[in-house]
N, CA, C and O atoms as a GROMACS GRO file, in nm:
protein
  332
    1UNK      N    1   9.810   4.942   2.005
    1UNK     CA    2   9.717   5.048   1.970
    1UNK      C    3   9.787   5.182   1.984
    1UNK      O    4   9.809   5.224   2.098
    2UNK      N    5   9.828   5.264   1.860
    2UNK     CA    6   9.845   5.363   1.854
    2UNK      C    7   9.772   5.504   1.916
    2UNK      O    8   9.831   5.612   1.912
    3UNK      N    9   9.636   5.488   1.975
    3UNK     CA   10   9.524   5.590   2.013
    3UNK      C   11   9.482   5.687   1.939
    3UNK      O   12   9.449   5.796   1.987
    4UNK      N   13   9.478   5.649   1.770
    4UNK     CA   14   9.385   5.714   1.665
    4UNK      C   15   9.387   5.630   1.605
    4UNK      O   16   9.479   5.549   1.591
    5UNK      N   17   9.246   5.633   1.541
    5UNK     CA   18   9.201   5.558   1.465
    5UNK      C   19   9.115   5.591   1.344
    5UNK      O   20   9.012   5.646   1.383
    6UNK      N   21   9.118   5.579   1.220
    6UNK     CA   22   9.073   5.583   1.122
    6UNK      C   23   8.945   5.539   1.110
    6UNK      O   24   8.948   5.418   1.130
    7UNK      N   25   8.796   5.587   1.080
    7UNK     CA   26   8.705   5.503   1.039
    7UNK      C   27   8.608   5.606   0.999
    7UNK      O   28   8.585   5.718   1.045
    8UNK      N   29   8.523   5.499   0.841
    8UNK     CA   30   8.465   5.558   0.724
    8UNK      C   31   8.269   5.549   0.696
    8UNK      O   32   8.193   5.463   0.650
    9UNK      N   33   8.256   5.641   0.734
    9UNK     CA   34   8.108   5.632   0.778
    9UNK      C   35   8.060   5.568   0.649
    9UNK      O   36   8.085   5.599   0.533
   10UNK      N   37   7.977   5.463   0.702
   10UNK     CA   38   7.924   5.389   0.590
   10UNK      C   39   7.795   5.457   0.535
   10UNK      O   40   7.779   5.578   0.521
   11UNK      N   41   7.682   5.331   0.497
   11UNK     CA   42   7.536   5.381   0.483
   11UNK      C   43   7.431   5.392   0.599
   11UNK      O   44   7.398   5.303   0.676
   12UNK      N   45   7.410   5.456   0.596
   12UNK     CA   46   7.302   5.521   0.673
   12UNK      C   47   7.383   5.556   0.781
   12UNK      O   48   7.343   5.524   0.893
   13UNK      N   49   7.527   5.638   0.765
   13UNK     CA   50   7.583   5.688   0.870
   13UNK      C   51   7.651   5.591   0.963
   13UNK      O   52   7.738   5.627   1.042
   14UNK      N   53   7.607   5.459   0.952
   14UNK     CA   54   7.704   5.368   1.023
   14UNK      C   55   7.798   5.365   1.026
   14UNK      O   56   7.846   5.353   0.913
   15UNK      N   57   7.889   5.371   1.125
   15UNK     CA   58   8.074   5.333   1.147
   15UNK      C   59   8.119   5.208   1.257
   15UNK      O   60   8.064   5.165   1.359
   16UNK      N   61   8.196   5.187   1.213
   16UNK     CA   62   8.241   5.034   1.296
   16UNK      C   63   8.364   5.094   1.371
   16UNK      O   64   8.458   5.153   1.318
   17UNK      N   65   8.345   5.068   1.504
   17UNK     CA   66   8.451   5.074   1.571
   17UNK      C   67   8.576   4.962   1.603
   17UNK      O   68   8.543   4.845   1.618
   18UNK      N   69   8.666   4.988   1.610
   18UNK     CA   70   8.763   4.927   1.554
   18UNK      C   71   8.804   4.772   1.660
   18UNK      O   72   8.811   4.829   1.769
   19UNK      N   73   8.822   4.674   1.680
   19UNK     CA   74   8.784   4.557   1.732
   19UNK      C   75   8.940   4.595   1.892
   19UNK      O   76   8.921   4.557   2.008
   20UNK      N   77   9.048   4.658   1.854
   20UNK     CA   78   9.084   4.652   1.972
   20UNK      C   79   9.066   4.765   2.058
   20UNK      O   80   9.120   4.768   2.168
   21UNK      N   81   8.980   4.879   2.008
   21UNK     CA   82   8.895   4.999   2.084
   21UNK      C   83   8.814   4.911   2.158
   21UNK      O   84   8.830   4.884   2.277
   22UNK      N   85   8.710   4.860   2.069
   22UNK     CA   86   8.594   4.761   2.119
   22UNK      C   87   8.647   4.679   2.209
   22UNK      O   88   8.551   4.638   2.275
   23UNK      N   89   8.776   4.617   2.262
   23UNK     CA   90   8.804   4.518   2.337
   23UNK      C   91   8.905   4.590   2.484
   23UNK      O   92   8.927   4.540   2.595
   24UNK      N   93   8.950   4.724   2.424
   24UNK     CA   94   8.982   4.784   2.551
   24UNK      C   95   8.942   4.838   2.605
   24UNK      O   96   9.002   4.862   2.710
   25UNK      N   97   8.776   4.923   2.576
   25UNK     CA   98   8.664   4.959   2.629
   25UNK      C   99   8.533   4.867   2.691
   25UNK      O  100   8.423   4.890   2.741
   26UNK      N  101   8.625   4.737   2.655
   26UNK     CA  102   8.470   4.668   2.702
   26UNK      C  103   8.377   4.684   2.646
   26UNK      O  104   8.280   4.701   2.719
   27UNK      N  105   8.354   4.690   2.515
   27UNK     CA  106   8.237   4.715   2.463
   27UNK      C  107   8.168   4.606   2.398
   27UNK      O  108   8.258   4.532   2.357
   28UNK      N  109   8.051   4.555   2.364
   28UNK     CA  110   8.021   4.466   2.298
   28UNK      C  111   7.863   4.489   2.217
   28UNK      O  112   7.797   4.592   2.231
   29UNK      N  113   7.830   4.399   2.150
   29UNK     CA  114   7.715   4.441   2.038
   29UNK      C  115   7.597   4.483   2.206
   29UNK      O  116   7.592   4.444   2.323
   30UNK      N  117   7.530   4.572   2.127
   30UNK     CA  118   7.448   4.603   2.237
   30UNK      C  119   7.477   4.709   2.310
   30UNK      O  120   7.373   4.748   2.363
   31UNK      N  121   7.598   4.797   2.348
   31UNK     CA  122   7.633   4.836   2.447
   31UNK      C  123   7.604   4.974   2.372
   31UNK      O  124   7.646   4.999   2.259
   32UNK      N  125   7.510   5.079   2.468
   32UNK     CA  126   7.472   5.194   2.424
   32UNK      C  127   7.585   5.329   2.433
   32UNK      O  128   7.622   5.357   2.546
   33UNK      N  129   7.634   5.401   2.333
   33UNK     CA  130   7.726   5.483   2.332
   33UNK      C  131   7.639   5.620   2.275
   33UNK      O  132   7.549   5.618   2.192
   34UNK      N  133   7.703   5.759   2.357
   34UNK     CA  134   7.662   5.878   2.340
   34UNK      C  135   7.794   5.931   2.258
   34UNK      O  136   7.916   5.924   2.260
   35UNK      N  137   7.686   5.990   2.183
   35UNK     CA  138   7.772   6.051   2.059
   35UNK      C  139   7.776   6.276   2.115
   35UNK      O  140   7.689   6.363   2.112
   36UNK      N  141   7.886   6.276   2.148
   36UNK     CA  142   7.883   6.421   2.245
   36UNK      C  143   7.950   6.525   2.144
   36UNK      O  144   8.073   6.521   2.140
   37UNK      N  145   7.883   6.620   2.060
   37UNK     CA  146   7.949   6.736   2.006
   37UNK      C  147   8.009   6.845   2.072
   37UNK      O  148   7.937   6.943   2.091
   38UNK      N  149   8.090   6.848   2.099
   38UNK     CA  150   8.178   6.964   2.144
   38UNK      C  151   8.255   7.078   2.025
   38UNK      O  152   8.267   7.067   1.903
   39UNK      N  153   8.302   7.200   2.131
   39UNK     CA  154   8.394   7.295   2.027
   39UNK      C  155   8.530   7.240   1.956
   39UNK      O  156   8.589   7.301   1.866
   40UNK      N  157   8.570   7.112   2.012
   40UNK     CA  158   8.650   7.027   1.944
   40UNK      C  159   8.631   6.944   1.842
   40UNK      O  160   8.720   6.896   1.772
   41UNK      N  161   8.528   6.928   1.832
   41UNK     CA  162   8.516   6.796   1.791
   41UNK      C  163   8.395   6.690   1.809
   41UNK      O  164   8.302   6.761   1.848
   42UNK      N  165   8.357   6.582   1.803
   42UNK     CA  166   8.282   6.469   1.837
   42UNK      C  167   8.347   6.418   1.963
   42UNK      O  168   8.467   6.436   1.979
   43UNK      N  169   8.271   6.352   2.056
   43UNK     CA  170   8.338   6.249   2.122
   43UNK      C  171   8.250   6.155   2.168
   43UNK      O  172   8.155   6.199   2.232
   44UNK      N  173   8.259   6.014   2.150
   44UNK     CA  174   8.232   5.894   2.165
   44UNK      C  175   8.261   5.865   2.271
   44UNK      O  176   8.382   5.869   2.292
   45UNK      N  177   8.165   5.818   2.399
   45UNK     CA  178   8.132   5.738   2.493
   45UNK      C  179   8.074   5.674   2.559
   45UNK      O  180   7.959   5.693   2.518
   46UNK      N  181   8.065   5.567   2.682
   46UNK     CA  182   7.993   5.487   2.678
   46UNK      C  183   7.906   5.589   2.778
   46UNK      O  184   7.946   5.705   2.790
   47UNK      N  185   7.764   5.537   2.864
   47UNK     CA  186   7.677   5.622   2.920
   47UNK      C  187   7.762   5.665   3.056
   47UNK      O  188   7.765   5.778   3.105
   48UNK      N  189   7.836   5.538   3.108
   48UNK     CA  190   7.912   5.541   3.254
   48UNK      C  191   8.030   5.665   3.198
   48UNK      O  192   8.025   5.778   3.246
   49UNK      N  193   8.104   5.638   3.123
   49UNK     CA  194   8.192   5.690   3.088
   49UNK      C  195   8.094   5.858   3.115
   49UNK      O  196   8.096   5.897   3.232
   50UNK      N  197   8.044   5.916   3.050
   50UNK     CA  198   7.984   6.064   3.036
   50UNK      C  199   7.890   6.070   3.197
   50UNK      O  200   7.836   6.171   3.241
   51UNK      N  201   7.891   5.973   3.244
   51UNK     CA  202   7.822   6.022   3.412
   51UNK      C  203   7.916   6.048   3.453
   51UNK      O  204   7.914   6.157   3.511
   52UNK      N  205   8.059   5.972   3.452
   52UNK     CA  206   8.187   6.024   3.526
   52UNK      C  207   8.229   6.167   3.493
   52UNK      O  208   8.252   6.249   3.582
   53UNK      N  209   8.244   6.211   3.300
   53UNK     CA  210   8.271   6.303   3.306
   53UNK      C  211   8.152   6.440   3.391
   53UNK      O  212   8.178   6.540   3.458
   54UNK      N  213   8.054   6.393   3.355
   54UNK     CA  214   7.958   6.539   3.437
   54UNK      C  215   7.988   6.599   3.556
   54UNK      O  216   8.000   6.716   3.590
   55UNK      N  217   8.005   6.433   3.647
   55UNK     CA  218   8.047   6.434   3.786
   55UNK      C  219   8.157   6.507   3.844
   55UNK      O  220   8.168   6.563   3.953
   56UNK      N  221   8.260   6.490   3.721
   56UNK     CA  222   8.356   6.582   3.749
   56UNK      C  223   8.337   6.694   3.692
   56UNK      O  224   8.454   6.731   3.680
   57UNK      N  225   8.279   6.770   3.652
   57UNK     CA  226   8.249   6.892   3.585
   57UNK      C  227   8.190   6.935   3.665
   57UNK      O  228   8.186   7.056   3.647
   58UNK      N  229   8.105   6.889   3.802
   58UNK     CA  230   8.018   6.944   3.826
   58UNK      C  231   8.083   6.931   3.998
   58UNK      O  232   8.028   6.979   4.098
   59UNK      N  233   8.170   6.878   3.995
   59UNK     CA  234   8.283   6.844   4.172
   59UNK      C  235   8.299   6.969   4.221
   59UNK      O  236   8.350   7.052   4.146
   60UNK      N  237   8.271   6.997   4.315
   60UNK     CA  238   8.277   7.176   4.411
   60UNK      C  239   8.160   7.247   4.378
   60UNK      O  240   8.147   7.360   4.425
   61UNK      N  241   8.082   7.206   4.314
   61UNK     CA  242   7.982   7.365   4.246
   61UNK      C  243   7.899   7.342   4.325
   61UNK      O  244   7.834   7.238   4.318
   62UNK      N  245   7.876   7.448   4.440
   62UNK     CA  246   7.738   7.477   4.461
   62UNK      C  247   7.601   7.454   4.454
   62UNK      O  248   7.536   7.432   4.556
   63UNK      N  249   7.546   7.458   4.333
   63UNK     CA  250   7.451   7.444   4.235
   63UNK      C  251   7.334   7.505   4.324
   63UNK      O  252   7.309   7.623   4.300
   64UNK      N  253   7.262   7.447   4.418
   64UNK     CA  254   7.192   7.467   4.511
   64UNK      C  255   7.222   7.593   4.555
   64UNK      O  256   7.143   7.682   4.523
   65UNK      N  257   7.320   7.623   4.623
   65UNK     CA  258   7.356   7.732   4.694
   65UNK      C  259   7.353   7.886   4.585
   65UNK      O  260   7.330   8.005   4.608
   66UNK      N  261   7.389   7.809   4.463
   66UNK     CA  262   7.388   7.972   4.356
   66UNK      C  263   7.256   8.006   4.329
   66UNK      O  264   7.217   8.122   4.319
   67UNK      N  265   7.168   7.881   4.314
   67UNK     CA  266   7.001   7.900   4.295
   67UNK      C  267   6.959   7.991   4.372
   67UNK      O  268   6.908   8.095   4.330
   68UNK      N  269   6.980   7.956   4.525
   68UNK     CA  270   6.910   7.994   4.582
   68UNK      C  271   6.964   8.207   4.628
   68UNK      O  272   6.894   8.296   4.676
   69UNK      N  273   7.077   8.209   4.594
   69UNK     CA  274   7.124   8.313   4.587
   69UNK      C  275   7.059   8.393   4.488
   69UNK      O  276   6.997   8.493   4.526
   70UNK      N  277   7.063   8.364   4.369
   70UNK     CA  278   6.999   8.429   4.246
   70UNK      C  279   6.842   8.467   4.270
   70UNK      O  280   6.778   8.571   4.250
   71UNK      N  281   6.805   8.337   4.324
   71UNK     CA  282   6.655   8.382   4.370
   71UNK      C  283   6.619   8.494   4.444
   71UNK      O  284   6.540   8.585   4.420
   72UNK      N  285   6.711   8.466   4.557
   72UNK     CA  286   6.691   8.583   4.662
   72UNK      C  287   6.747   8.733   4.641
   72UNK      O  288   6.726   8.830   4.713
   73UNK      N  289   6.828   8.727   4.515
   73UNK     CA  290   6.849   8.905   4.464
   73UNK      C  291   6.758   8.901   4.330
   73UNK      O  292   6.773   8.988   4.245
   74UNK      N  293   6.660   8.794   4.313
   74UNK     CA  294   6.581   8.866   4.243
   74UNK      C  295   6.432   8.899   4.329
   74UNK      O  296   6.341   8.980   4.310
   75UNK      N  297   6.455   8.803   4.423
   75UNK     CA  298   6.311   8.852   4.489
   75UNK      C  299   6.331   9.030   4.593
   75UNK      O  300   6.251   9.120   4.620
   76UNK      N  301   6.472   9.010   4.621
   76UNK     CA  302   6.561   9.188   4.668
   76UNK      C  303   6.498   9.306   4.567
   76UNK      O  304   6.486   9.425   4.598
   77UNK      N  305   6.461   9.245   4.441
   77UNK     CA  306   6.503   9.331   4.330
   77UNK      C  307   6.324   9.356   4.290
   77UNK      O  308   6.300   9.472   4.256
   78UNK      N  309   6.228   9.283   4.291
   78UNK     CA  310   6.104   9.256   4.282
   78UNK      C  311   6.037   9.354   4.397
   78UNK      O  312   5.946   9.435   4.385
   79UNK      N  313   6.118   9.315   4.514
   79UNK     CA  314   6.038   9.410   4.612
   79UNK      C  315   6.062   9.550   4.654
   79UNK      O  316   6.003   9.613   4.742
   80UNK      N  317   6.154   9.586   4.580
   80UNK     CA  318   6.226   9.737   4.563
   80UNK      C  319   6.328   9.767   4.645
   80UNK      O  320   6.362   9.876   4.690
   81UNK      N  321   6.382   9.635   4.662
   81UNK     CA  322   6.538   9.613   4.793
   81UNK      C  323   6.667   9.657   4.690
   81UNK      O  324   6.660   9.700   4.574
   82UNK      N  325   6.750   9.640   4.748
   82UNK     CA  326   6.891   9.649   4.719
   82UNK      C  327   6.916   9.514   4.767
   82UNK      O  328   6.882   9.455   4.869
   83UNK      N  329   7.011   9.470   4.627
   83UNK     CA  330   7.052   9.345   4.695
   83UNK      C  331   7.177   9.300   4.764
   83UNK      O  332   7.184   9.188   4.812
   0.00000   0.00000   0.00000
């Protein structure tokens, strides 16, 4: 396997993925794949596959901690504080 692959959207938008993609991904009839538009491009993966990527997108961040920051210089800002 070269790691590109050629394939020709059929009818009704159907495309077949190619049998040794399908066999080095583990994939089989049935197996649900997210179709992800990006500024690149398309990208094809399985659901596990795109929980891993989030997970890492999302490794160190705060999230919680910025919420609650934002909240509290807008409630600074509501009550005529400086924040």
């Amino acid at each position: 396997m070269n790691g590109m692959h050629v394939v020709v959207m059929g009818e009704r938008g159907r495309i077949v993925v190619p049998a040794d993609v399908r066999k080095l991904a583990g994939l089989r009839e049935g197996t649900t794949l997210v179709l992800l538009p990006t500024a690149e491009g398309m990208v094809l993966m399985t659901r596990e596959q795109l929980r891993t990527r989030v997970v890492e997108d999302l490794a160190g961040l705060d999230l919680v901690g910025e919420l609650l920051a934002d909240r509290r210089k807008s409630a600074a800002r509501e009550d005529g504080e400086r924040p």
